[in-house]
N, C-alpha and C positions, 0 to 999 in steps of 0.2 A: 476631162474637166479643163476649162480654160484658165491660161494662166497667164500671169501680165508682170511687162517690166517697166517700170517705172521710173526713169530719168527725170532727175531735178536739179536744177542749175542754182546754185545759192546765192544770194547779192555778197558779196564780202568787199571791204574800203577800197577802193581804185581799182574793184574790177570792170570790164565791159560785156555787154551780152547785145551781137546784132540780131535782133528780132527778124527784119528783111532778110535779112541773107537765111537763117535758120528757116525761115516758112519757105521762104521762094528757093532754094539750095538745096538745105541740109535734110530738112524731110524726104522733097523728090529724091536722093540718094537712097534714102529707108527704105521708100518704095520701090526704085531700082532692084537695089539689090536685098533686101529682105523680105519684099512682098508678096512672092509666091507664097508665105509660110503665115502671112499676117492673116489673124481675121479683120481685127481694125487700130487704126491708129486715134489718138485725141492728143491734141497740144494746148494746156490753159497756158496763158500769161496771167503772171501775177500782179496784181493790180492794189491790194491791200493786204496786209495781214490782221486786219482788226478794225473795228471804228478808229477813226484818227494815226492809224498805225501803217505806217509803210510797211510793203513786202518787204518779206525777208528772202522771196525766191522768183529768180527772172522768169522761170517758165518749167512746168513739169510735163514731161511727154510722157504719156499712156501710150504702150503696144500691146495689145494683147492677140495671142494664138490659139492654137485650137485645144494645141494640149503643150506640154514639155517635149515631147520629139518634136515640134513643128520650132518650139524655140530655139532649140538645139540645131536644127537644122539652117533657121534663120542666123543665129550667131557666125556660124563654120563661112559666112558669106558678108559678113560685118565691116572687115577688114575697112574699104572704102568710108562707110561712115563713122569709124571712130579714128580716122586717121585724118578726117573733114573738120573734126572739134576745135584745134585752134583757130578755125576760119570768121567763128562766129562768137568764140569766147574764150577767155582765157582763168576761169574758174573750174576745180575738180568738179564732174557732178558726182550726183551722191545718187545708189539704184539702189531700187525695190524692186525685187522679185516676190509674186504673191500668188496664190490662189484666188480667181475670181469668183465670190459666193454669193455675188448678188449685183 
């Protein structure tokens, strides 16, 4: 069964999030080194949280794999991109690890 991790970047007062540099940078790094294990990746940018309501979150990235060994195996090779993070922003994110059921 496939499972998916979930990276979400939160807006909080005086943070920054560079979109460019994450699409054109910090993904290709994903793909470098986590992609033998990927099935696919998706990156929304957030754009509103509601009628009339700003987001509350810069962008959530979708990875999902084939099963839990292929995550596992993806992690063990991470190193490079979570050590890329302050490059493009300086908020904790927040992850969701899930089972994909639809």
């Amino acid at each position: 069964m496939s499972v998916s991790l979930q990276v979400l970047y939160p807006i909080t007062d005086g943070s920054r999030f560079d979109y460019d540099y994450y699409l054109s940078t910090h993904m290709n790094l994903v793909a470098e080194h986590m992609g033998p294990h990927l099935e696919r990746t998706l990156v929304t940018k957030g754009n509103a949280g509601g009628p009339d309501t700003p987001p509350s979150i810069y962008a959530v990235a979708t990875i999902v794999f084939p099963d839990q060994d292929a995550m596992n195996a993806a992690m063990k090779s991470s190193e490079p991109v979570m050590a890329d993070i302050p490059n493009f922003t300086d908020v904790q994110p927040q992850i969701l690890i899930g089972e994909v059921v639809g």
